[in-house]
C-alpha positions as CSV (number, residue, x, y, z in Angstrom):
1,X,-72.7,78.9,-12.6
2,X,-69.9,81.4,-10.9
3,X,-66.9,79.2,-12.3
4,X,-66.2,78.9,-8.7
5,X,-65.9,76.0,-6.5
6,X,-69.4,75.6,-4.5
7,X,-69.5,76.1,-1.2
8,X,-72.5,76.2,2.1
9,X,-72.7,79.7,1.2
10,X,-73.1,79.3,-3.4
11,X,-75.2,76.6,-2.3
12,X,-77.8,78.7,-0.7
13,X,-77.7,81.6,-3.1
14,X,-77.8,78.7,-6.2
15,X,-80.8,77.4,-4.6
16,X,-82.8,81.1,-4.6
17,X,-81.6,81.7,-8.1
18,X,-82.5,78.1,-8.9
19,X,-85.9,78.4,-7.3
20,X,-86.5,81.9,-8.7
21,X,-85.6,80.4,-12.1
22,X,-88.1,78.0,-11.9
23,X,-91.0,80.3,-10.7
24,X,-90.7,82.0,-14.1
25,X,-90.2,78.8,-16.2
26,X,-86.6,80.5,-16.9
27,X,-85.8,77.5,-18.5
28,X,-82.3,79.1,-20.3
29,X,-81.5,80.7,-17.0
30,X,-81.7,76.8,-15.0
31,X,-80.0,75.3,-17.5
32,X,-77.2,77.9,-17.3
33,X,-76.3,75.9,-14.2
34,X,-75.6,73.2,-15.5
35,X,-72.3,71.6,-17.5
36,X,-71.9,70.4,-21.8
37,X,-72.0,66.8,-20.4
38,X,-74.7,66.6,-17.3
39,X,-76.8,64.2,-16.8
40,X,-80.1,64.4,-15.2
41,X,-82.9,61.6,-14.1
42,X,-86.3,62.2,-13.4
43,X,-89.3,60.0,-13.6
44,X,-91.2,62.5,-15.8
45,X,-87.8,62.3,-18.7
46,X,-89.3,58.3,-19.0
47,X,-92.7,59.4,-19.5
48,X,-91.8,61.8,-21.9
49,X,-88.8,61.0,-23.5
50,X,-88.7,56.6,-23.2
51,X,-85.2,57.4,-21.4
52,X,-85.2,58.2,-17.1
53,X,-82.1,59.7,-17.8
54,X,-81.2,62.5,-20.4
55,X,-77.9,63.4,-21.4
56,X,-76.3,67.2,-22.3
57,X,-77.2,70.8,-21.6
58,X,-78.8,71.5,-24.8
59,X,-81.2,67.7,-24.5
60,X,-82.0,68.5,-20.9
61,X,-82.9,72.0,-22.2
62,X,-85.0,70.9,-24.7
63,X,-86.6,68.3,-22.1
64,X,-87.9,71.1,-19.9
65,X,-89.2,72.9,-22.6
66,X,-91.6,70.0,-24.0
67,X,-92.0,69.1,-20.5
68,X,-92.7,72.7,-18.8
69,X,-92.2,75.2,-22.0
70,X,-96.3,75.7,-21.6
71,X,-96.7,77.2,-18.1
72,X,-95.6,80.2,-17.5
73,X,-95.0,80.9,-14.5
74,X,-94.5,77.6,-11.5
75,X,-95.3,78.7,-7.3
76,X,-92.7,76.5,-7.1
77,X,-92.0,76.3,-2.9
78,X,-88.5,74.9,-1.5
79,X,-89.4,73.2,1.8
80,X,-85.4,72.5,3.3
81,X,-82.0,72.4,1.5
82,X,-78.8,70.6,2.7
83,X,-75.4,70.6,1.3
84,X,-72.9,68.2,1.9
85,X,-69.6,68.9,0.8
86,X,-67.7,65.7,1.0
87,X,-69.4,64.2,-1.8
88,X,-70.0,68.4,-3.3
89,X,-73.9,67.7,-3.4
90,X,-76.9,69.8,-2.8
91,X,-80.7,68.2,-1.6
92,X,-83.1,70.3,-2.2
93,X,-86.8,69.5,-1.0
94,X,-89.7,71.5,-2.7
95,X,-93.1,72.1,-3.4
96,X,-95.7,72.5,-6.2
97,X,-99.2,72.4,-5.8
98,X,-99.6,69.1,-4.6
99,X,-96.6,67.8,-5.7
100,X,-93.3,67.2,-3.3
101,X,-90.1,66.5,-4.7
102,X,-86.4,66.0,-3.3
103,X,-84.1,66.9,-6.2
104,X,-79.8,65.9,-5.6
105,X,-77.5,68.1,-7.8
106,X,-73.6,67.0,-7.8
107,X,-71.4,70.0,-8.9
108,X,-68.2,70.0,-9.9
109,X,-65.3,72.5,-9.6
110,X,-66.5,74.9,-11.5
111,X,-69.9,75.3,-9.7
112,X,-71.5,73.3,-12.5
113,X,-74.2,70.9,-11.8
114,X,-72.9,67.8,-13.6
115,X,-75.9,65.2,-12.3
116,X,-79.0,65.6,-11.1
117,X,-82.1,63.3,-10.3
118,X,-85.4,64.4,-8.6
119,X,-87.9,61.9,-7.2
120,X,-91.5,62.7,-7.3
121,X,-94.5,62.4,-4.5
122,X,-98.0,63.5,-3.4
């Protein structure tokens, strides 16, 4: 993201860029976020892909683009956000249409998401 070390204050402006991102299917511009070697979880990446978990920038990219690439633009809502920065994490909670998620991202020194994993609800 910045190259910087995330703090309270990053954390809140990655999580309206992140959000805004998302609203317009930005999928490049989310994925910028995000380091070579993440690794992100999501029950949808099973459904899609036979793996919960996909590995790398440039698979995750691709992911999002078979698995949202369609839609063009998401209201996507965030309900709450927390950071804790012992562990460098951020929580988000968010809405679309009718479905609620809570999403973790762990960054690293840099400001780069390096894991994520969201868990889906109605």
């Amino acid at each position: 993201m910045s190259g910087r070390k995330m703090d309270r204050a990053a954390a809140e402006r990655f999580v309206a860029a992140w959000c805004a991102s998302w609203r317009r299917v930005d999928i490049d511009a989310v994925v910028a976020h995000f380091a070579d070697d993440a690794q992100m979880r999501s029950p949808l990446a099973l459904s899609l892909t036979g793996s919960p978990v996909v590995t790398g920038a440039e698979n995750i990219r691709a992911y999002w683009r078979e698995a949202y690439g369609h839609i063009e633009s998401a209201d996507l809502n965030i309900l709450s956000w927390s950071w804790d920065e012992a562990i460098a994490r951020l929580t988000v909670w968010w809405q679309l249409g009718d479905t609620r998620a809570s999403e973790f991202m762990d960054f690293d020194d840099a400001g780069r998401v390096v894991r994520s994993e969201a868990f889906y609800g109605k």
